[in-house]
C-alpha positions in Angstrom: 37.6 46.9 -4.4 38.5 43.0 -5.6 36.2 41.0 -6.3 36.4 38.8 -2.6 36.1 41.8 -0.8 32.8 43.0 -2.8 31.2 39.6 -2.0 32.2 39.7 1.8 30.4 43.2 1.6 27.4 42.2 -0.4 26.8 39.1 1.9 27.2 40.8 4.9 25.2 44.4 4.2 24.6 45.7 7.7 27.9 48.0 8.8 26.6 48.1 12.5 29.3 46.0 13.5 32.8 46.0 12.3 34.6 42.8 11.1 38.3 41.9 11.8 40.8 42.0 9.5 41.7 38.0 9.6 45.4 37.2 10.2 47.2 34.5 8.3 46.7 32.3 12.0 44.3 29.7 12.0 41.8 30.6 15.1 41.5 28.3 17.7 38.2 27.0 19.3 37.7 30.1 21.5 38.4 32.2 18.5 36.0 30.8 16.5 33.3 31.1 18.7 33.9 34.6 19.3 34.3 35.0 15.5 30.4 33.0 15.1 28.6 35.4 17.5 30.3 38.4 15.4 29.4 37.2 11.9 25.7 35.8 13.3 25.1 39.8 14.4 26.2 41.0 11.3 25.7 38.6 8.5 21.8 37.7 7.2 23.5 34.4 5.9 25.2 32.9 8.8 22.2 33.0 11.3 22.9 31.1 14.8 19.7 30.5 16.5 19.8 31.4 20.1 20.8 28.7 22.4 22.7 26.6 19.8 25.1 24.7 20.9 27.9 25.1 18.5 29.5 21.0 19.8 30.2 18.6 17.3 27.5 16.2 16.5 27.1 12.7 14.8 25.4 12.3 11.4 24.8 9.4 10.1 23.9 8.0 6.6 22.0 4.9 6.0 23.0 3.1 2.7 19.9 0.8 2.1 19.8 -2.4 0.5 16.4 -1.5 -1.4 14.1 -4.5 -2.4 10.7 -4.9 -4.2 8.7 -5.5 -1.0 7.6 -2.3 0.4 7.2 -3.6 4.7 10.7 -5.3 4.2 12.4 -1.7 3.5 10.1 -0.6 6.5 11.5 -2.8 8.7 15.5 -3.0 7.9 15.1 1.3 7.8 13.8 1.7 10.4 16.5 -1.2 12.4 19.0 0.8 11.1 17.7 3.9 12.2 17.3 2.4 15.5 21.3 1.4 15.4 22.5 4.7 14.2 21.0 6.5 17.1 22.3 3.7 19.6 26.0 4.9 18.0 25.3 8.2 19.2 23.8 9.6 15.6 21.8 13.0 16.0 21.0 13.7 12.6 20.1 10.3 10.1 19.5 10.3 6.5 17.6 7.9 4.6 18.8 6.9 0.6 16.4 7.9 -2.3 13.5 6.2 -3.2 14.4 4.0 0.0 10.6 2.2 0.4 11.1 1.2 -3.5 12.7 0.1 -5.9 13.9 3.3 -8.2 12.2 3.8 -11.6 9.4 5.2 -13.6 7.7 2.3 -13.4 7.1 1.6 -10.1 6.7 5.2 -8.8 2.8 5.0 -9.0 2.5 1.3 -7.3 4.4 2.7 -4.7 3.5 6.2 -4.1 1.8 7.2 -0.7 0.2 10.4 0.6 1.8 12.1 3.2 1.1 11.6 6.4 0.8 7.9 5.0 2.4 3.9 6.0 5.7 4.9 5.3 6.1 8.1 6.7 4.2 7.1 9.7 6.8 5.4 10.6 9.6 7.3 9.6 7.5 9.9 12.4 7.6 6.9 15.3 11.1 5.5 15.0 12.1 9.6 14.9 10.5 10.3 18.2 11.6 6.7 19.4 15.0 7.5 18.9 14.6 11.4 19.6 16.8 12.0 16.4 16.1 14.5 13.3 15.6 11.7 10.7 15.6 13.0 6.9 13.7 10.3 5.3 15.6 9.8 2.1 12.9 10.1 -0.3 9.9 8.2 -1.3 7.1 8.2 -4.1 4.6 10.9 -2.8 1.0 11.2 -4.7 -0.8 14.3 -3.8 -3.8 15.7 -5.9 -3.0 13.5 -8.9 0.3 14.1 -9.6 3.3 12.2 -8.4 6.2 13.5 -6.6 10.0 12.6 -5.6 9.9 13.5 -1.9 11.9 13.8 1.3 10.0 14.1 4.7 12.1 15.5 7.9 10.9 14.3 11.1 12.2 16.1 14.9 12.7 14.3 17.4 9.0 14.8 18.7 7.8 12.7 15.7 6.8 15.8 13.8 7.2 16.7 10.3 9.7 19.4 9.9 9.4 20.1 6.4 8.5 17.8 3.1 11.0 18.5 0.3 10.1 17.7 -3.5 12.8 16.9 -5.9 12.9 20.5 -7.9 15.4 18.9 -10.8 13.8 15.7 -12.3 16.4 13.4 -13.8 16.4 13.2 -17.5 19.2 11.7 -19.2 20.5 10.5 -22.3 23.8 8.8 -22.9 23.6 7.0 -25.6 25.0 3.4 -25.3 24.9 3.5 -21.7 21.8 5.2 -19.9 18.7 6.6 -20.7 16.0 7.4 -17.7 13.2 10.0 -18.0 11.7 11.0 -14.4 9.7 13.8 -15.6 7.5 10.7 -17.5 5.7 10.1 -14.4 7.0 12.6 -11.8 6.6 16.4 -11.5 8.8 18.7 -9.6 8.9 20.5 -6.9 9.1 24.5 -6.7 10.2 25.3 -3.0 13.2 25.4 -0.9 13.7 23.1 2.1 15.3 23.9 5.4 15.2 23.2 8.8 16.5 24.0 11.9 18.4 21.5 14.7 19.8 22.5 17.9 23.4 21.9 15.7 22.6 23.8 12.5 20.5 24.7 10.1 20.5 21.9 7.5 19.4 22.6 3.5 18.0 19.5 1.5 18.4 18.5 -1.9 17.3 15.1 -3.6 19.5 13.3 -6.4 19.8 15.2 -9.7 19.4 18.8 -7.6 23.1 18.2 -6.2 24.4 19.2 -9.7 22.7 22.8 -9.7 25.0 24.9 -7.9 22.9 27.8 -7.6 20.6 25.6 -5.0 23.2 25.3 -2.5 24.4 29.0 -2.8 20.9 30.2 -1.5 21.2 27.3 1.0 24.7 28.7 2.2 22.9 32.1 2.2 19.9 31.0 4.2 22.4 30.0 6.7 22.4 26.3 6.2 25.7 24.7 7.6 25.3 21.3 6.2 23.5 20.4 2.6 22.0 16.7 3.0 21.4 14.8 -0.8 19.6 11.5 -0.5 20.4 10.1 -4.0 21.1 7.7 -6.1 23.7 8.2 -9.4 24.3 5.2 -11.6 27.1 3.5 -12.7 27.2 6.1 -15.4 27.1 9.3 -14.1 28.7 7.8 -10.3 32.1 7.3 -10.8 32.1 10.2 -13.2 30.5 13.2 -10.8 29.1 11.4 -7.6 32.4 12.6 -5.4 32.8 15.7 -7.7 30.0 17.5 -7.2 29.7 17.1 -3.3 33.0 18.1 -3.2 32.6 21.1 -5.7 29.0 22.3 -3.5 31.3 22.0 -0.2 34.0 24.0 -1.6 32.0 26.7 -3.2 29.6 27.2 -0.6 31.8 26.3 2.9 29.4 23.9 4.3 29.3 19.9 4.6 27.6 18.1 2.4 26.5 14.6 2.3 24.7 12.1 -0.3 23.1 9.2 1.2 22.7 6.2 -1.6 20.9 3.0 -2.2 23.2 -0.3 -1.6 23.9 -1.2 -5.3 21.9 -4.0 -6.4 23.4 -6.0 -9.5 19.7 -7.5 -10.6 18.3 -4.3 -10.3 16.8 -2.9 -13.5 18.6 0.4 -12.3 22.0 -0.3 -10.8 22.5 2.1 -7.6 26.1 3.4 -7.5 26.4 3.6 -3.7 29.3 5.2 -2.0 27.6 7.5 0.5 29.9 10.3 1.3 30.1 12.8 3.9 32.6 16.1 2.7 33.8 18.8 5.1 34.1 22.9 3.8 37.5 22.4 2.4 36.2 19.4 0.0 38.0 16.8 2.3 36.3 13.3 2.1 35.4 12.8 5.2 33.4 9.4 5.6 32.5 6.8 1.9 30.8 3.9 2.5 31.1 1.2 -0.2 28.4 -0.5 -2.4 27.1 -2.9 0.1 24.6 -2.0 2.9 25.7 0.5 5.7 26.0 3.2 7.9 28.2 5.7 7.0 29.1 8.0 10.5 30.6 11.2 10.3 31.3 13.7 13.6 30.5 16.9 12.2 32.2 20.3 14.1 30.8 23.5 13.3 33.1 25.5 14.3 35.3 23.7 12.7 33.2 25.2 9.2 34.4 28.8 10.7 38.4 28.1 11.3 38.6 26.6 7.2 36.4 30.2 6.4 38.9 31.7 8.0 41.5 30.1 6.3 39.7 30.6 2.8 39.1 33.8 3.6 39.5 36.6 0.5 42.2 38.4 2.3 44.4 35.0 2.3 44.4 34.3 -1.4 47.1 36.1 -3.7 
């Protein structure tokens, strides 16, 4: 049995229901569809809820100009939030660290419980919109300990799930960077996931993008898109910024997208920017620049199962 085939089998364990032998033709729309509700019964890692509507759906990704006044980032998220959703945005993301400025020093000035100002009203502007609004990440303090945390909000204003950065950023390269999270921040130990009427959507903050294993048990959870709030520097950016969201697409058939700070010259650390939405096949669908921005990307599920289809095992030689 190759090696393609004993994956398809190991993914999809339950022989209840017998898949077709693809054919070197792309599907169409009515194909695919027929194709989802086949692999849903069959496969534990391509769930589809019932009554999801498998239509293409805006995301949108909010490149922040961060500054060192807490209520100002409040206020110009929250106005961009507000615009996304008048676009026709269904899904928005926040940057990292987007209520303050990003580094080890001003983590404990800024951290907040949760429920606390910021996420309070990251939860109004949420049901105000009546969007699924990932809330980038901000300084969390619970029980003593500092966290790097991203809050999900439905569009009911309530908190979906609270994802804590599992991979704090240390790095070392000499003559250009050196910055130690794990000096004030500890990390996380759980998954994050949650479901939309869309798809199911798997979260990673920063630093966890490079960790490939995370977003294979996202793909295997079911997750659709992988959503990264994050923000590289102008080290490590223009080396593996693109390359890794294009690499976690590709290995894993889902979309992923990064949502970054606006780059700030002055800033003590420089955001790279360049938000980026990628589609299965590693295709660069949506960059923003360095400046604040949305970024807006229609994302097509079944779109996800026609490039399967084409990457299928059977079709490479």
């Amino acid at each position: 049995m190759r090696a393609g085939m004993e994956l398809r089998t190991w993914l999809c364990p339950a022989p209840d229901v017998a898949l077709p032998r693809p054919s070197r033709r792309p599907p169409d729309r009515v194909e695919a569809s027929a194709q989802l509700a086949l692999l849903s019964r069959r496969c534990a890692w391509f769930m589809v809820l019932p009554g999801r509507a498998m239509a293409t759906f805006r995301l949108a990704l909010i490149q922040l100009q961060v500054s060192s006044i807490k209520s100002d980032n409040l206020t110009r998220a929250c106005g961009l939030v507000r615009k996304a959703a008048t676009q026709g945005a269904k899904i928005v993301s926040l940057p990292e660290c987007f209520n303050s400025p990003y580094g080890t020093n001003y983590f404990p000035e800024y951290a907040e419980k949760i429920p606390g100002e910021s996420t309070q009203k990251l939860s109004e502007v949420a049901k105000e919109c009546s969007i699924y609004l990932i809330g980038g990440s901000i300084p969390e303090e619970d029980a003593g300990q500092l966290y790097n945390t991203c809050a999900v909000f439905g569009p009911d204003g309530t908190l979906l799930v609270k994802h804590r950065k599992l991979h704090l950023f240390d790095i070392d390269v000499p003559g250009k960077i050196t910055f130690q999270e794990s000096k004030t921040l500890s990390p996380g130990d759980s998954f994050s996931t949650f479901e939309t009427p869309y798809c199911r959507v798997g979260l990673g903050i920063c630093y966890d993008i490079r960790f490939a294993e995370l977003a294979q048990i996202y793909a295997q959870k079911g997750c659709q898109l992988l959503v990264y709030p994050g923000a590289f520097n102008l080290t490590t950016g223009p080396a593996h910024w693109e390359l890794l969201q294009r690499g976690r697409a590709v290995d894993n058939q889902v979309y992923v997208a990064t949502a970054s700070p606006a780059r700030d010259e002055k800033a003590s650390y420089v955001a790279w920017g360049h938000s980026t939405v990628v589609n299965p096949w590693g295709e660069v669908l949506a960059k923003a620049g360095t400046e604040e921005t949305i970024v807006y990307s229609d994302i097509d599920p079944l779109e996800m199962i026609q490039l399967q289809h084409t990457y299928s095992p059977h079709h490479i030689s």
